[in-house]
C-alpha positions as a Markdown table, in Angstrom:
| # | Residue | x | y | z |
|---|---|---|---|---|
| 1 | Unk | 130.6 | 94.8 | 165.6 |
| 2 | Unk | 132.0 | 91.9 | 164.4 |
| 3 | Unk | 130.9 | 89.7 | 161.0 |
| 4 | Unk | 127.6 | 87.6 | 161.7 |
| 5 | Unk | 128.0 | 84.4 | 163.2 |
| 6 | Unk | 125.6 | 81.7 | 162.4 |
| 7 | Unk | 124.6 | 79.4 | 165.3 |
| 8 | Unk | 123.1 | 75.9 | 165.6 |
| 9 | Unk | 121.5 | 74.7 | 168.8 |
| 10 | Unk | 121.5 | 70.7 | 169.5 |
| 11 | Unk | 119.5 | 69.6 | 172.5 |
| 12 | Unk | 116.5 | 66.6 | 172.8 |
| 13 | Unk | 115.0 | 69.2 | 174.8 |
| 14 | Unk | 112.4 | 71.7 | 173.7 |
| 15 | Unk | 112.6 | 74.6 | 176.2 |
| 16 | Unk | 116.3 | 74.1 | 176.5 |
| 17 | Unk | 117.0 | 74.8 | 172.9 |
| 18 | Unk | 114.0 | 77.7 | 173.0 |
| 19 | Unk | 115.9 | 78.8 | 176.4 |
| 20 | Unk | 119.0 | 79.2 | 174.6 |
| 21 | Unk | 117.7 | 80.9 | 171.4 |
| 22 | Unk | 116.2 | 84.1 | 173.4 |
| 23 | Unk | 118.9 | 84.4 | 175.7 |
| 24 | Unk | 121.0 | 84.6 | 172.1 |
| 25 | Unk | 118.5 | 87.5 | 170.6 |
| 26 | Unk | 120.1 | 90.5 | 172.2 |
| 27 | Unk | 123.4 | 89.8 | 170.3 |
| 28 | Unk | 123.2 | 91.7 | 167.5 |
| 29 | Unk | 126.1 | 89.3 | 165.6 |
| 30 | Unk | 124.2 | 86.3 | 166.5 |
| 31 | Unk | 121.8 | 84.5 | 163.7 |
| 32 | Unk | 120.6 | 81.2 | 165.0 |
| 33 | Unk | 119.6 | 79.0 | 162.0 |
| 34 | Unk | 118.6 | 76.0 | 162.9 |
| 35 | Unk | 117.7 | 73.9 | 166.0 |
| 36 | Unk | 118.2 | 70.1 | 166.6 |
| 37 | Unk | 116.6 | 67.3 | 168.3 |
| 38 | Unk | 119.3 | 64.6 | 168.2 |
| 39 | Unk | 122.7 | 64.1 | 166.9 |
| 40 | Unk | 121.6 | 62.7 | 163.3 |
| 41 | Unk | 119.4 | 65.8 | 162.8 |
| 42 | Unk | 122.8 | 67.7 | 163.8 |
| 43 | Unk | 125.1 | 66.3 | 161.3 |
| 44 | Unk | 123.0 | 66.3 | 158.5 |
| 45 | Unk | 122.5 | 70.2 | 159.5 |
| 46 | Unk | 126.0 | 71.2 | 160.0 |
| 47 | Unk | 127.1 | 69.8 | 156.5 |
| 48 | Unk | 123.9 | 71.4 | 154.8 |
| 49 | Unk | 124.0 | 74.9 | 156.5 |
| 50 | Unk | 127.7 | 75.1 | 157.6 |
| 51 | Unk | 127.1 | 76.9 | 161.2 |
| 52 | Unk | 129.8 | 78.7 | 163.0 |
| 53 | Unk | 128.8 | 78.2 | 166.2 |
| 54 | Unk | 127.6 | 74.3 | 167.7 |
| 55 | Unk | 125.4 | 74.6 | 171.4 |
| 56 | Unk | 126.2 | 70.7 | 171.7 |
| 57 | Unk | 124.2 | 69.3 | 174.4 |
| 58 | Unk | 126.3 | 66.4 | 175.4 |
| 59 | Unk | 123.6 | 63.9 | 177.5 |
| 60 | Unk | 121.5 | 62.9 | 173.9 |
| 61 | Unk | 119.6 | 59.6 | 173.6 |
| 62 | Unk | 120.5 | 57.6 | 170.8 |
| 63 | Unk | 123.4 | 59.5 | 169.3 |
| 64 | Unk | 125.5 | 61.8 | 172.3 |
| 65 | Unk | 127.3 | 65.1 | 171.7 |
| 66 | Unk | 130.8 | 62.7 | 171.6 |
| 67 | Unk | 129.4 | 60.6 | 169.1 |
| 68 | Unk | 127.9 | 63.5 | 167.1 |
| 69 | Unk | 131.1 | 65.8 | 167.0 |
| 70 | Unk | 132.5 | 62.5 | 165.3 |
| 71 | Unk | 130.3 | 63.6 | 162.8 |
| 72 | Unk | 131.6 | 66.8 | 162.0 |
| 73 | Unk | 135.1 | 66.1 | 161.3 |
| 74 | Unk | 136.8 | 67.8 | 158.8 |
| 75 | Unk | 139.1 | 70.6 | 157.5 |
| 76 | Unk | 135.3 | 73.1 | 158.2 |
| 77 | Unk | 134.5 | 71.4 | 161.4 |
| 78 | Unk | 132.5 | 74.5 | 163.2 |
| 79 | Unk | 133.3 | 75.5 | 166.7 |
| 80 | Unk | 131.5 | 73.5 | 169.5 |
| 81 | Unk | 130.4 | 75.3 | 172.3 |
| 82 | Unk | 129.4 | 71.8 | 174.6 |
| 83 | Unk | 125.8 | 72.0 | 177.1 |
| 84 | Unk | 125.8 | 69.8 | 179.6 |
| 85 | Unk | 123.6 | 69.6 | 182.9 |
| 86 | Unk | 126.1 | 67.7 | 184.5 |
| 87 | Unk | 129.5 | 68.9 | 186.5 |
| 88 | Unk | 133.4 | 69.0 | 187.1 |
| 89 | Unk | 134.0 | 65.3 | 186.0 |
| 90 | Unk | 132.5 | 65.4 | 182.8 |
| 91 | Unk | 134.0 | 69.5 | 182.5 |
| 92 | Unk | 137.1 | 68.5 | 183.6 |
| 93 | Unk | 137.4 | 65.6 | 180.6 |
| 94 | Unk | 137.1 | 68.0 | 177.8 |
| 95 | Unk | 137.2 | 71.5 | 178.9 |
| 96 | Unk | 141.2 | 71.6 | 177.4 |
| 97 | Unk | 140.0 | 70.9 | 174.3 |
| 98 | Unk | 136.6 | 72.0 | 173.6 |
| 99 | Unk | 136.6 | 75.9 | 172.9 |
| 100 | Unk | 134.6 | 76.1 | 175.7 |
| 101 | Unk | 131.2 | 75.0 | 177.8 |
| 102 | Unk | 128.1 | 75.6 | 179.4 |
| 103 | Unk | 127.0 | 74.3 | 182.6 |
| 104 | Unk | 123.1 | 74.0 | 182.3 |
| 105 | Unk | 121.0 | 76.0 | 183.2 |
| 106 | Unk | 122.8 | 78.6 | 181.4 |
| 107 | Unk | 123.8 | 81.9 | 183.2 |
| 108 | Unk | 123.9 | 84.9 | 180.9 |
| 109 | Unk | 127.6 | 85.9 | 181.7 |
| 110 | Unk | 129.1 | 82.5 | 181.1 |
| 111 | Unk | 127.0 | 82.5 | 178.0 |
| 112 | Unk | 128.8 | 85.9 | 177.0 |
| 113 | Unk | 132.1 | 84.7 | 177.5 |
| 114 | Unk | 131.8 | 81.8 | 175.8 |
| 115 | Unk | 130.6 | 83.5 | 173.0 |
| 116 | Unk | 133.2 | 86.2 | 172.8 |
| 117 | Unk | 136.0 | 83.5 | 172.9 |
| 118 | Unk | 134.4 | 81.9 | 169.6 |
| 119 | Unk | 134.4 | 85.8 | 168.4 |
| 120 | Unk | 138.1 | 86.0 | 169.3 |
| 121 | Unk | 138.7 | 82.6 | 167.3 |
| 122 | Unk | 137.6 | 83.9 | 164.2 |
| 123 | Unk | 141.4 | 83.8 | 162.9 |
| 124 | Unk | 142.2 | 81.2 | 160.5 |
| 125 | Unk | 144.8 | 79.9 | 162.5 |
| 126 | Unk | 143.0 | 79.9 | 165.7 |
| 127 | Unk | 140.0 | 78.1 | 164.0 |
| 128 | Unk | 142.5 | 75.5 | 162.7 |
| 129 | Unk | 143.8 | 75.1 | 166.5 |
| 130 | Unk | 140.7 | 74.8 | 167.6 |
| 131 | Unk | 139.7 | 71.8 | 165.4 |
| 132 | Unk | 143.1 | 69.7 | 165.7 |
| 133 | Unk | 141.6 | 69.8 | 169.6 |
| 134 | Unk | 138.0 | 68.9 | 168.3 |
| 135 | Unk | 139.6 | 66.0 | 166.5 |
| 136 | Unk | 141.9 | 65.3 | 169.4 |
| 137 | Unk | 138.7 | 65.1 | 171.9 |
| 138 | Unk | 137.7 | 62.4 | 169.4 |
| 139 | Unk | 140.5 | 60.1 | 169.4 |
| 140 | Unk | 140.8 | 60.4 | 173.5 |
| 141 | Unk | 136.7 | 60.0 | 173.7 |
| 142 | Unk | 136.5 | 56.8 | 171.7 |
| 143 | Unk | 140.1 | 55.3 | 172.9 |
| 144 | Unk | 143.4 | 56.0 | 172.9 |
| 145 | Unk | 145.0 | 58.0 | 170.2 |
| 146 | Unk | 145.3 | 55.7 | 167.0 |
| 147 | Unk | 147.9 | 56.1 | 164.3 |
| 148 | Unk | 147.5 | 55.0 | 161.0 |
| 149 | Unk | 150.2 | 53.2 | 161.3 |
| 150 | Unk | 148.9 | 51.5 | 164.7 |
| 151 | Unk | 145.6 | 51.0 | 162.3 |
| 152 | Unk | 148.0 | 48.9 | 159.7 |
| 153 | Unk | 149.5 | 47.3 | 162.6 |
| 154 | Unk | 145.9 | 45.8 | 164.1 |
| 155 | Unk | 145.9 | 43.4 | 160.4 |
| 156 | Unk | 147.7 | 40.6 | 159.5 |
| 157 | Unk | 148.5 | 41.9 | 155.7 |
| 158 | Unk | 150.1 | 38.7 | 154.9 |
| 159 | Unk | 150.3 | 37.4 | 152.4 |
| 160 | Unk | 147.3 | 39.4 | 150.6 |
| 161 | Unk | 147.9 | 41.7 | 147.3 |
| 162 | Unk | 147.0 | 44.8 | 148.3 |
| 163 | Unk | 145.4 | 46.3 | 151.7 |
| 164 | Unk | 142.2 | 45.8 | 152.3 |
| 165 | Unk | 141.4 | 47.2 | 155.7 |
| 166 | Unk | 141.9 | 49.3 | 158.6 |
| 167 | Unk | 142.1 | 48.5 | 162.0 |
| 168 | Unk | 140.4 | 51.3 | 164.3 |
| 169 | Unk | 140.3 | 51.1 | 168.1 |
| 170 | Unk | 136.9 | 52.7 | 169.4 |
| 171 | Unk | 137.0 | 52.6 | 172.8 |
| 172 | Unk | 137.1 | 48.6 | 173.9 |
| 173 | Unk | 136.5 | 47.8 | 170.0 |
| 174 | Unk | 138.6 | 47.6 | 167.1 |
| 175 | Unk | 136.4 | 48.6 | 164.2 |
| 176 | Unk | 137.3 | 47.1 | 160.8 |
| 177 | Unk | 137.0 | 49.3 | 157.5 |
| 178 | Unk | 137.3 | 48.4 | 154.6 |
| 179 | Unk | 138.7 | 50.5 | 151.9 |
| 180 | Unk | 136.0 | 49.7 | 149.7 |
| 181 | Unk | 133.4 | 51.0 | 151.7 |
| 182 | Unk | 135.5 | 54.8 | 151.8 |
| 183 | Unk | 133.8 | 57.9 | 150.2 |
| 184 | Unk | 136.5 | 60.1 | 150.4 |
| 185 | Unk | 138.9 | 60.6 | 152.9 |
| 186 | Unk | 140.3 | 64.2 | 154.3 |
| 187 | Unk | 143.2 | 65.7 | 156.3 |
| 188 | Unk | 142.9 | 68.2 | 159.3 |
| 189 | Unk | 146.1 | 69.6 | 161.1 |
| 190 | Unk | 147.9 | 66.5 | 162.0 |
| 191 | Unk | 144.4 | 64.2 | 161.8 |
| 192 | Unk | 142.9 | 62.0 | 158.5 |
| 193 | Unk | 139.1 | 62.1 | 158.7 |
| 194 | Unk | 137.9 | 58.3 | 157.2 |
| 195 | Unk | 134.2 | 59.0 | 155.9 |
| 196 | Unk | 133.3 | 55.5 | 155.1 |
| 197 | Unk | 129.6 | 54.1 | 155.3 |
| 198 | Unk | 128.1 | 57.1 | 156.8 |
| 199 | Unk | 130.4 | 57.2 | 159.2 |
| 200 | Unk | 133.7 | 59.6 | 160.1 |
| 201 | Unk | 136.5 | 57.6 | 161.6 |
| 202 | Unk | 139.7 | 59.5 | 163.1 |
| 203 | Unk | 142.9 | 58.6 | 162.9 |
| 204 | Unk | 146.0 | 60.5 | 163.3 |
| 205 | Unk | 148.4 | 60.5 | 160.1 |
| 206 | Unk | 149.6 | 62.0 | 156.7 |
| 207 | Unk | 148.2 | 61.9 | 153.4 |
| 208 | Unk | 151.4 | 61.1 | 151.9 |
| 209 | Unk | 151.3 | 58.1 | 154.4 |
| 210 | Unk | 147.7 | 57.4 | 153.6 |
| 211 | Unk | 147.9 | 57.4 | 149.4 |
| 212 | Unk | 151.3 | 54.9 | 150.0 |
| 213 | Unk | 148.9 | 52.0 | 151.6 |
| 214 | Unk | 145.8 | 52.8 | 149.0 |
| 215 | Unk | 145.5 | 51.4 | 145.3 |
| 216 | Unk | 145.9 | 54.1 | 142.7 |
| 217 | Unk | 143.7 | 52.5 | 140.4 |
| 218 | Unk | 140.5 | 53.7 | 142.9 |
| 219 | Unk | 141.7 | 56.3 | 144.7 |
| 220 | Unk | 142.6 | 59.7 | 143.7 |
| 221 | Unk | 144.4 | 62.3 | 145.6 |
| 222 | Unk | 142.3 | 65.7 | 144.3 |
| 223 | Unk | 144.0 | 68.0 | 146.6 |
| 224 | Unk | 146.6 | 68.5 | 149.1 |
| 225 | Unk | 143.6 | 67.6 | 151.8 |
| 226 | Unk | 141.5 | 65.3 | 149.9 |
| 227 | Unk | 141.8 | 61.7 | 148.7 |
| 228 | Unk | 138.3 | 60.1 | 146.6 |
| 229 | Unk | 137.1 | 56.9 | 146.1 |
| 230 | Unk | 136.9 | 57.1 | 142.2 |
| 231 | Unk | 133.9 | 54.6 | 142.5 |
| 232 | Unk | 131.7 | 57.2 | 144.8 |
| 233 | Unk | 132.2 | 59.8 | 142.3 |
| 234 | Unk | 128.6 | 60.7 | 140.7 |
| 235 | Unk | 129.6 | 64.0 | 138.6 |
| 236 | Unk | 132.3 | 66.7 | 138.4 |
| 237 | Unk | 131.8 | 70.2 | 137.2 |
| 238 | Unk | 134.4 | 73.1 | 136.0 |
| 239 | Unk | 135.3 | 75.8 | 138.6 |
| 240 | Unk | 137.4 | 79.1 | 137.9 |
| 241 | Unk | 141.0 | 78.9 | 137.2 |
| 242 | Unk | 141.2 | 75.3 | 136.5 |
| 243 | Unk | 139.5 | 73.9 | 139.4 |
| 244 | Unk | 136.7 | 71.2 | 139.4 |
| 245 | Unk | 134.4 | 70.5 | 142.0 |
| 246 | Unk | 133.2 | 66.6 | 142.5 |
| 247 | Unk | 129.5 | 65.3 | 143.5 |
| 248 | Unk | 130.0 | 62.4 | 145.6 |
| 249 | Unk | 127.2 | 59.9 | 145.8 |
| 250 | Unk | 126.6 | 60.8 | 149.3 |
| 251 | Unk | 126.2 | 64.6 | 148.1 |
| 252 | Unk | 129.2 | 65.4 | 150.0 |
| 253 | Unk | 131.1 | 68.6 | 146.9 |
| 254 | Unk | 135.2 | 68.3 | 147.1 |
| 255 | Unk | 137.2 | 70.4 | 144.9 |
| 256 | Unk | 139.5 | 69.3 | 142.6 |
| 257 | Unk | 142.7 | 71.8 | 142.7 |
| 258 | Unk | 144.9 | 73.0 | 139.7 |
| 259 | Unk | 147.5 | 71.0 | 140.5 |
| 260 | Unk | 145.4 | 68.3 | 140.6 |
| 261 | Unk | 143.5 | 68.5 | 137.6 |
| 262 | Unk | 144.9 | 65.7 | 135.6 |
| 263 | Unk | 142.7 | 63.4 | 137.7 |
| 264 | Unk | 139.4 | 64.5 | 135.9 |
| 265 | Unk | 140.5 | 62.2 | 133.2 |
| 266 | Unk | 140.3 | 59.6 | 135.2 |
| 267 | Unk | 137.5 | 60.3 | 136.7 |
| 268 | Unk | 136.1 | 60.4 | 132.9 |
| 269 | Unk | 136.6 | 57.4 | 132.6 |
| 270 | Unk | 134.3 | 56.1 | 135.9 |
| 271 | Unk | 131.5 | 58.1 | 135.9 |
């Protein structure tokens, strides 16, 4: 038996996620902790408890799965396993990148396979595969696939100082964000993760890319996959061997790495 993986099930429906819980129980490296109602209740969950597995029910109100799995971008994004009670056209829009689905109601042996293939995904490198197609699913679901540059493109940047904003295309909509309103900003695979006002925007890009456009006097590169807003740091603590760990004012913990460390100073100096 394999290490103990930690489930979350996300579904508006009561007997649906009670339905998927006991079919679950005979698999003895299978904890479920925690069950959602909607997609908000789901990203707040899957940053507090960190899940392996996501049962994403894709046809939500308010919030769908889509727009929830926005919400767990990131380098620890968990593997989704979507729901859905609907057929081939919506399978056949995600099932290349999604580690795999369930076709409601749920038959035991598909549920079986599905979960071995997350058990055969444990590797680091097939994890990381994994979420570069999460993030991919993201960019396709809410538009094409957007560039940062394409993002510094959608401005007119004459004749201002210094960048203030990104362009995002979200499916018929160019969203505009500006840098001030960015927590902290994260690389995963070939993908930057924007968390900016509660919400994850994803673009596809480099860091090095990303610190050239940003002014060094509010943003700080911590480590190789993480940029802050000096502004939404609340506190820092020391780590072992010369790491720090940052408190964010939105609670979100990013670690400062040895290499990095000279930042703290500056960080001194803002909090």
């Amino acid at each position: 038996m394999g290490d103990l993986l930690r489930a979350l099930i996300v579904d508006d429906e009561e007997l649906a996620r009670r339905g998927l819980e006991i079919r679950l129980e005979p698999m003895d490296d299978i904890e479920v902790c925690g069950h959602c109602r909607n997609g908000r209740e789901a990203i707040a969950e899957v940053r507090s408890l960190k899940p392996d597995i996501v049962f994403l029910d894709i046809q939500m109100p308010g919030m769908d799965g889509f727009e929830t799995l926005q919400g767990f971008a990131g380098p620890d994004m968990p593997a989704v396993i979507f729901v859905t009670a609907y057929a081939q056209h919506a399978i056949q829009a995600f099932e290349a990148n999604a580690l795999d689905y369930l076709l409601k109601p749920i038959d035991d042996k598909r549920l079986a396979q599905a979960i071995e293939r997350v058990r055969a995904h444990r590797a680091t490198v097939a994890a990381a595969e994994h979420r570069d197609r999460l993030l991919k699913l993201i960019c396709d679901i809410t538009g094409e696939e957007i560039t940062l540059d394409a993002a510094l493109q959608g401005l007119d940047q004459s004749p201002q100082p210094a960048l203030r904003r990104l362009a995002i295309k979200e499916g018929q909509t160019t969203v505009c964000v500006d840098l001030d309103n960015i927590d902290w900003i994260e690389s995963a695979g070939d993908y930057l993760c924007i968390h900016a006002a509660g919400k994850t925007h994803v673009l596809r890009g480099t860091m090095k890319k990303m610190e050239s456009i940003l002014d060094t006097g509010r943003f700080a590169r911590v480590h190789r996959s993480s940029i802050v807003n000096l502004e939404r740091v609340s506190s820092y603590r020391p780590h072992t061997n010369g790491e720090y760990f940052l408190t964010m004012t939105c609670g979100k913990e990013i670690k400062v790495s040895r290499s990095h460390r000279d930042e703290i100073k500056r960080i001194a100096s803002t909090t």
